[in-house]
C-alpha positions in Angstrom: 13.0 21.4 -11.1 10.1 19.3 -12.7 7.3 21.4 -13.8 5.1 18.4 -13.7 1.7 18.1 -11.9 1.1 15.4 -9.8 -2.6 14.1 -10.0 -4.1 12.3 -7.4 -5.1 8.8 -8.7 -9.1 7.2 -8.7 -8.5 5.6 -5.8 -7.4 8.7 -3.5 -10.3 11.0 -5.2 -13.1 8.5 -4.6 -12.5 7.3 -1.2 -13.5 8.7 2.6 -12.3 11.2 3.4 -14.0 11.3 7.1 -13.2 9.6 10.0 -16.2 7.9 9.9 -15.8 7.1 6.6 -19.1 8.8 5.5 -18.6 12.2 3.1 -22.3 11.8 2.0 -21.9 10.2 -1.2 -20.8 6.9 -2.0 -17.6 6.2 -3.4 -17.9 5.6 -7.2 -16.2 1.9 -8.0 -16.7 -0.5 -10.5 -18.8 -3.7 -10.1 -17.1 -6.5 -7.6 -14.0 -3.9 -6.8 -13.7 -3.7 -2.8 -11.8 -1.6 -1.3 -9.2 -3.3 1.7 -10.6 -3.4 4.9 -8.8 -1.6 7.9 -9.6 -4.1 9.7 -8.4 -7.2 8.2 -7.1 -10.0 10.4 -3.4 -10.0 11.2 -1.5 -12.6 10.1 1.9 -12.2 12.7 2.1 -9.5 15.2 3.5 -6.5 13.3 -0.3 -4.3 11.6 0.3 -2.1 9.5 -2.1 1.7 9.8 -4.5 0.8 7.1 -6.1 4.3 5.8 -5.6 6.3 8.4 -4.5 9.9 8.2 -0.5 9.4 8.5 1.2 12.1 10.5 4.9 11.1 9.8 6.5 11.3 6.1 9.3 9.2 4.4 10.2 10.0 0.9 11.5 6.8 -1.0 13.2 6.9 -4.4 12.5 4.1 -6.8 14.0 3.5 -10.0 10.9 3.5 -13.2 11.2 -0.1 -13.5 10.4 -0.6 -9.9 7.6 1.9 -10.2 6.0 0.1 -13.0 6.4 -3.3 -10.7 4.4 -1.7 -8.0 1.8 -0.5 -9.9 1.5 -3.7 -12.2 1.2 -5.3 -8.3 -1.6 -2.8 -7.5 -3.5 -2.9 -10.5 -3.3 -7.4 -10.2 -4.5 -6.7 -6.9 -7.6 -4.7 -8.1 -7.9 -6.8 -11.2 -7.8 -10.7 -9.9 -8.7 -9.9 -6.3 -10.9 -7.0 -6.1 -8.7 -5.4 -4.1 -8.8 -0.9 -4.1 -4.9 -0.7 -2.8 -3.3 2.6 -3.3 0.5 2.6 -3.4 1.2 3.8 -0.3 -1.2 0.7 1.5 0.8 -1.8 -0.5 4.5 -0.3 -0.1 3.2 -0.2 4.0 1.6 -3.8 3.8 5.1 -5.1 2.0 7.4 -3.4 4.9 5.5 -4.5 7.5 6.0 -8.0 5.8 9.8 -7.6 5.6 9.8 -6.4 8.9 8.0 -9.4 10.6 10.3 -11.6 8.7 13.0 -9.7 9.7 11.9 -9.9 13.2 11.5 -13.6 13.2 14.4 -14.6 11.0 16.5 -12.3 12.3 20.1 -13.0 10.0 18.2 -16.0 8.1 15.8 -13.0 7.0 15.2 -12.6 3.2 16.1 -9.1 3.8 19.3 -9.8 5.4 20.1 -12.4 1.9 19.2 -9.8 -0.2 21.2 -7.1 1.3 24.3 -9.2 1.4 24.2 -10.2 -2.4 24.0 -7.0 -3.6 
């Protein structure tokens, strides 16, 4: 057992924490960093939740390498597009993406290619 403490990161101490997204202060962020809007246009028909309190739970194990990928992706995101993404936004925006490909594809899917050459 890991006696490690998990910190929350910037991002999840400095956002709303209301449903109207209000908590009386103003989120502390630097210059030109915005965080993603909820409500973005869709691109398909599968939408992800956005940042909205998430009643259900799946724990996902990821190697370190795979780690450090997604949160190279996240901090790109903030750094070339301005973009506040926490992890959990981007690993829900990136199965919602697989899924919709999935969907459409069906055996053509990339998911289905990668599965099989593995």
């Amino acid at each position: 057992m890991s006696r490690r403490v998990n910190m929350p990161t910037a991002d999840d101490l400095f956002r709303p924490t209301s449903a109207s997204g209000k908590t009386g202060k103003s989120p502390v962020r630097a210059p030109g960093i915005q965080a993603v809007p909820d409500e973005a246009p869709a691109k398909g028909p599968r939408r992800t939740s956005g940042r909205v309190r998430h009643e259900e739970k799946m724990t996902v194990y990821v190697t370190a390498e795979e780690l450090v990928h997604i949160e190279s992706a996240r901090l790109n995101l903030r750094s070339e597009l301005g973009l506040a993404v926490d992890r959990g936004r981007l690993v829900r925006e990136a199965i919602a993406i697989v899924l919709e490909d999935l969907e459409k594809n069906g055996s053509d899917s990339d998911l289905v290619r990668r599965i099989l050459a593995q």
